[in-house]
C-alpha positions in Angstrom: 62.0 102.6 142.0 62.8 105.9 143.5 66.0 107.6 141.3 69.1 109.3 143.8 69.0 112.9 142.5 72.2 113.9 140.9 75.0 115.8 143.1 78.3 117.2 142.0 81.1 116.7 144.4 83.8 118.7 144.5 87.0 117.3 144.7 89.5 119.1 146.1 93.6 119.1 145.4 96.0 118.7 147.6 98.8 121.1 148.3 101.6 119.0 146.1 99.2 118.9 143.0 98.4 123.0 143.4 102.3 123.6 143.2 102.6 120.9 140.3 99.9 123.0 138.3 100.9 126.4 139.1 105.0 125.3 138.3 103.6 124.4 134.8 101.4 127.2 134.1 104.9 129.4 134.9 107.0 127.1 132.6 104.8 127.6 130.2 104.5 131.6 130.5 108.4 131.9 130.9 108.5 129.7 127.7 106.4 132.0 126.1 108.3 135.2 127.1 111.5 133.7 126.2 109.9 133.1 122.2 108.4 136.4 122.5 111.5 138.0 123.5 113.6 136.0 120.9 111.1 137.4 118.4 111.1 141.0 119.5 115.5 140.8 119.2 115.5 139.3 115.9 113.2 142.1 114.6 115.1 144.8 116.0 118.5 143.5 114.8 117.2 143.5 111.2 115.8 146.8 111.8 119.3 148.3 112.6 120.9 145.6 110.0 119.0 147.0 107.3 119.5 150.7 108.9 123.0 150.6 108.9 123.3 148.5 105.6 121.5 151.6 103.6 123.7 154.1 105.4 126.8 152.5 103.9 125.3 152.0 100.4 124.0 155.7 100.2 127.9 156.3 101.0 129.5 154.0 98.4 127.0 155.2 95.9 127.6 158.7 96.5 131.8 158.3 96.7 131.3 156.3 93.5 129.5 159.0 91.7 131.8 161.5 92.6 134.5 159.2 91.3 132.4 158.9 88.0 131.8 162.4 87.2 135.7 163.2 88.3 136.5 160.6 85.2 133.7 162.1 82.8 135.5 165.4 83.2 138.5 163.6 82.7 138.0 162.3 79.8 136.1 165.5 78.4 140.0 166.7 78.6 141.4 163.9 77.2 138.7 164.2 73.9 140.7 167.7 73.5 144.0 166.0 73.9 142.7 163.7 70.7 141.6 167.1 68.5 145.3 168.1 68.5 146.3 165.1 66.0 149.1 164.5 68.3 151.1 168.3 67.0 154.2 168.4 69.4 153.9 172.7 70.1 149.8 172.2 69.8 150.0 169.5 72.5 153.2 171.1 74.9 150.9 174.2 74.9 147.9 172.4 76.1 149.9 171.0 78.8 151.4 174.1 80.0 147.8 175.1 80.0 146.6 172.3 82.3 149.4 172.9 84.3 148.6 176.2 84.9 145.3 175.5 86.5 147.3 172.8 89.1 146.4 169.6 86.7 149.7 168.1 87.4 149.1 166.7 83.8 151.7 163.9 82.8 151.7 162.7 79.0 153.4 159.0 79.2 152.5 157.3 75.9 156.1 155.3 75.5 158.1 157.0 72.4 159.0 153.2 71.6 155.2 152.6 70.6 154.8 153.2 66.7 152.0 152.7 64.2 152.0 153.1 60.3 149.6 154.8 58.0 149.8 154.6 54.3 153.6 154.7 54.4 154.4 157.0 57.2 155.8 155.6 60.5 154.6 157.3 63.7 155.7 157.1 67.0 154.3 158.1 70.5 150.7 159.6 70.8 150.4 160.4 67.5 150.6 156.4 66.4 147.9 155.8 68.4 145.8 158.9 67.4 146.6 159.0 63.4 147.3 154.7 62.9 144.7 152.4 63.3 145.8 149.6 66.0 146.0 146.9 63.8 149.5 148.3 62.7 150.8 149.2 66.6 153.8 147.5 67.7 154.3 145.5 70.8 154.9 148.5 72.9 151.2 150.2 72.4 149.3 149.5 75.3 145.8 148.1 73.7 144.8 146.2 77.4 141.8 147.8 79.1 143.5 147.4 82.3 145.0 150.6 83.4 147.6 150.5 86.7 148.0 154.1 88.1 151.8 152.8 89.3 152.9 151.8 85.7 152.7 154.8 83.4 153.4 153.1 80.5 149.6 151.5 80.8 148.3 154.6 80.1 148.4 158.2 78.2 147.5 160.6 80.3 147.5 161.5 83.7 145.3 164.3 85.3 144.6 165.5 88.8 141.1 167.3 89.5 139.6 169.2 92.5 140.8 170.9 95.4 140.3 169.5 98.7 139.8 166.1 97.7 141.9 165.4 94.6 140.8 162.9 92.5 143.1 161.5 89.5 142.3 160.3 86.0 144.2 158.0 83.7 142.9 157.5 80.1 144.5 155.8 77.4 143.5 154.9 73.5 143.1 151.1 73.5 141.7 150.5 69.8 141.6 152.9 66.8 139.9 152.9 63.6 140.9 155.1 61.0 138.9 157.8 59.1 139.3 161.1 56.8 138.4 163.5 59.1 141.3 164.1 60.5 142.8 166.7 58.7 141.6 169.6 56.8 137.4 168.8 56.7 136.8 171.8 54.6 138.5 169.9 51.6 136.1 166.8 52.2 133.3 168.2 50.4 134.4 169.8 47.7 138.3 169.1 47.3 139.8 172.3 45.6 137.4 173.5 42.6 133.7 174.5 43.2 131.0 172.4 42.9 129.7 171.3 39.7 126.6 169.4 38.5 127.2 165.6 39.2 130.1 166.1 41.6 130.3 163.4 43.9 131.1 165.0 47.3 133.6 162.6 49.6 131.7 161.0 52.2 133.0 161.8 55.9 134.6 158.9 57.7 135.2 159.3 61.0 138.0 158.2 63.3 137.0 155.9 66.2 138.6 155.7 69.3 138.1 152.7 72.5 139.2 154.8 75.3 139.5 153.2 78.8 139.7 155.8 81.9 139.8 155.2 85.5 139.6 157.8 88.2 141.0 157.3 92.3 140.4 159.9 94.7 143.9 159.9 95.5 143.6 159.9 98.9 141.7 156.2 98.9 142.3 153.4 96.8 138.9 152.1 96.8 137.1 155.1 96.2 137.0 155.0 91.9 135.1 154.7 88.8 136.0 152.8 85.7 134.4 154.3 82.5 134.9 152.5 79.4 134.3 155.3 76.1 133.7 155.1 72.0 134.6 158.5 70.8 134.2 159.4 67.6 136.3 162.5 65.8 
C-alpha cells in the first residue's frame, strides 16, 4: 500500500477575518496603554501628594517650634515672677522692667482670689504663690485651660519678639507648699551655731503646676501649649 506523503496547506484569510484580528490586537494594545497610563498618573500624584504633604509638615513643625521656644522663654520670666514671693514694690519694679524692653507685660491674677496659710489670708498673686491651692477660693483659676480673651484665666501676659510677636500667658494652677520660701539661710542652722547633734531642718520645697500657652499674635493657629512642674 503506497502511503500519500504529508503536505501542509496553507490556508489563507479572508479580508473580513484580517480586520477582525488586527481590530483585536489594537483593543488589546489601547487597553494596555490606557492601564499603563492609569499606573504612570497614580504614581505621579502620590509622588507630588507625598511632596507637597512634607512641605506643609516641615512648616507646621517649624511654626510650632518657634511657638514652643517663644513659651519656654516665657515661662523662664514667669519662674522670676514666682522668686519675688508676690512683694507689691519687688513685683511693680519687675514690671516696669519688662516694660521697658516693649514686653507689654499685664499682671491679671483677680484681687478677689484668696488663699490662707497658717492663719494669714492672702489675696491676689501672692495666694497663689505663698498658699497651697487646697485653701484657694472660688475665684483662683486652677483649670489648665487658658483663653487669651479672658484675663482672669490667667496671670500673666507677655509679648516677645520683634517682627513677629508672639504672646505668652502662664498661670499657677496647683501649689504645694514648702519652707523655702523665705529666708533659706535660717533653714540650716536657725539662729545659734551648730552644735554636736543639731538636727538641721530639712528643705522643703514649694511646687508649682504651671500651664502656659504661647500665639504668635498675628495667627491663631500658630501656638504651643507647655504644661510645667517648677520647683522653688
Amino acid at each position: 500500500m503506497k502511503k500519500e506523503p504529508f503536505t501542509i496547506k496553507s490556508v489563507s484569510l479572508g479580508t473580513d477575518a484580517r480586520r477582525g484580528l488586527l481590530s483585536t490586537e489594537r483593543g488589546v494594545v489601547l487597553v494596555v496603554v490606557i492601564i499603563l497610563s492609569a499606573v504612570v498618573l497614580l504614581i505621579m500624584t502620590t509622588l507630588i501628594y507625598m511632596v507637597t504633604t512634607g512641605t506643609q509638615v516641615s512648616g507646621l513643625q517649624k511654626r510650632y517650634k518657634t511657638a514652643l521656644e517663644a513659651g519656654a522663654g516665657g515661662s523662664d520670666v514667669f519662674y522670676q515672677l514666682i522668686a519675688l514671693r508676690g512683694q507689691e514694690a519687688d513685683t511693680n519694679a519687675f514690671k516696669a522692667n519688662l516694660d521697658s524692653f516693649n514686653l507689654n507685660t499685664d499682671l491679671t491674677t483677680p484681687g478677689a482670689c484668696t488663699g490662707v496659710l497658717s492663719g494669714a489670708t492672702y489675696t491676689g498673686l501672692q495666694a497663689k504663690l505663698l498658699t497651697p491651692s487646697t485653701s484657694w477660693g472660688v475665684n483662683c483659676d486652677s483649670s489648665i485651660s487658658i483663653d487669651p480673651n479672658t484675663p482672669a484665666s490667667y496671670d500673666m501676659k507677655i509679648e516677645l519678639g520683634t517682627t513677629t510677636k508672639y504672646s505668652v500667658y502662664a498661670k499657677i494652677v496647683a501649689t504645694t507648699e514648702g519652707n523655702t520660701g523665705g529666708d533659706i539661710g535660717l533653714l540650716n542652722k536657725g539662729v545659734v551655731s551648730a552644735n554636736t547633734g543639731e538636727v538641721a531642718v530639712m528643705p522643703i520645697s514649694y511646687d508649682y503646676a504651671i500651664e502656659a500657652v504661647a500665639v504668635n499674635s498675628s495667627r491663631a493657629d500658630e501656638r504651643a501649649k507647655l504644661s510645667i512642674l517648677y520647683e522653688y
